[in-house]
Each structure stands twice: as C-alpha cells, then as structure tokens.
N, C-alpha and C positions, 0 to 999 in steps of 0.2 A: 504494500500500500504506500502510495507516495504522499509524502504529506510536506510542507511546507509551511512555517512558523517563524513570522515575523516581529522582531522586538525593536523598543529602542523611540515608539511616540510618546508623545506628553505635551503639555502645557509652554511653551516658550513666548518669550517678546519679541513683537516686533525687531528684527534685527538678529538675532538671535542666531543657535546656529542645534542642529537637530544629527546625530547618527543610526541610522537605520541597518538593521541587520535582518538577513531571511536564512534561515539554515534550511535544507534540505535532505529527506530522506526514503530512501525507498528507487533512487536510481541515482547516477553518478552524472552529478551537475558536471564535469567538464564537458558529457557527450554534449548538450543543450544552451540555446540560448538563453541569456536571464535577463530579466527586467523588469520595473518597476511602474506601474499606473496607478494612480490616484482618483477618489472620486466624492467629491463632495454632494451636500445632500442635495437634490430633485435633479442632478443630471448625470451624464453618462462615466462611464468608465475614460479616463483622458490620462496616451501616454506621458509618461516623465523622462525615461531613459531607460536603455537597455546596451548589453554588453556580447558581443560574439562569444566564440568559441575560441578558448586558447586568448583572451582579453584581445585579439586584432582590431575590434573595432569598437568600437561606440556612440551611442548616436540618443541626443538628445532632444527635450522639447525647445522647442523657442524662449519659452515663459520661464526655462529653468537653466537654460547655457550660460555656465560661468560663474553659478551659482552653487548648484548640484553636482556631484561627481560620483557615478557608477565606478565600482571596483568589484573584484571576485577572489574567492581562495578555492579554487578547486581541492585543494587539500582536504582544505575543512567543509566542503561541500555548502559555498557559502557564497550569497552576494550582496553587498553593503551600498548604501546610498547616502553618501555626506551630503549634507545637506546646511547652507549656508546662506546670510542676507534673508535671513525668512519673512515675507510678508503675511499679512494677513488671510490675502488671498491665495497661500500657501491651504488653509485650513483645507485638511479632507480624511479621508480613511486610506491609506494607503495600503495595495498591494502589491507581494512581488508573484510573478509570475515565471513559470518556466514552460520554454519553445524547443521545437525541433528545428525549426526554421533557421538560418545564417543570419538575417538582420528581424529584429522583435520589433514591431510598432505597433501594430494594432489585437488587439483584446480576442478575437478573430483567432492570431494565430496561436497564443498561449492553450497547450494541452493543462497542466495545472496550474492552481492558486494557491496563495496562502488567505489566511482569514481578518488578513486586514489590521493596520496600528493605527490609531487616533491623532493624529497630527495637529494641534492647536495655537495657531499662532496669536497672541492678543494683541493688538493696535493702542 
C-alpha cells in the first residue's frame, strides 16, 4: 500500500518562511516524479512545483518562482518544499503528490496523494 504523509504546516506571518516534508512509502520515490499542489478552500487543486527523476529538473509555478524551492532525498524516500517570502495568499492545504510521468504539472497526472498540511499564513 503506498501511502504518502506530509509534515511541517502551521501558522506563520506574513513574510515568514514554512518547510515542508512528504515521506513516502510502499514504492521507491526515485522511480517517480514528485511534487507539490496546493488548494485553498472553494477552488481547484493549483500546481506549486515538482521535481524529475534523479532531481534533472524542476519546474515551478509563476506565483511561487524564487520563492519556493523543491528538493528530494531518494535515500530517505522523500520530497521537501522550502518555502519562503510567504504571503497570505500563500494560505491553502497542501499536497505532495507522486507521478510516473518525467515533468508533474497537473493533478491529472499524479497516481498518489498524501493527505494534505494546513498552511496559514497571517497578514
């Protein structure tokens, strides 16, 4: 059973800065894309960033480039999302997600989820 469990949301200020972790278990995240989408409440699931296979690449949203920084530990069967400059409009439930696919963007392509961290940023 693959399962997927996300730590590391809470409560931050404006400005602030958030670290995100997803461990994975029940298949071996280096075969797999990873990545992270977030969704705040009455609308859709909206990417953040995602990471290749073997880290070659990465590819972020508009709203978070320069901000955000995807990384992975295949070792530890693991992918993390720094998370930095946080607005308010930062606030949502964040998940990470795992793909088969070579570049992760849409919601679409991720086979699982994890069960979401609370992200809250205050103004």
């Amino acid at each position: 059973q693959v399962q997927l469990v996300e730590l590391g949301g809470g409560l931050v200020q404006n400005g602030g800065s958030l670290r995100l972790s997803c461990t994975v278990s029940g298949l071996s995240a280096s075969n797999y894309a990873l990545g992270w989408f977030r969704q705040a409440p009455e609308k859709e699931h909206e990417f953040i960033a995602s990471i290749s296979r073997g880290s070659r690449n990465t590819d972020y949203a508009d709203s978070v480039r320069g901000r955000f920084t995807i990384s992975r530990d295949d070792a530890r069967n693991a992918v993390f999302l720094q998370m930095s400059s946080l607005k308010p409009e930062d606030t949502a439930n964040y998940y990470c997600a795992v793909s088969p696919v070579f570049f992760l963007r849409f919601p679409a392509q991720a086979d699982y989820w994890g069960q979401g961290t609370q992200v809250t940023v205050a103004s």
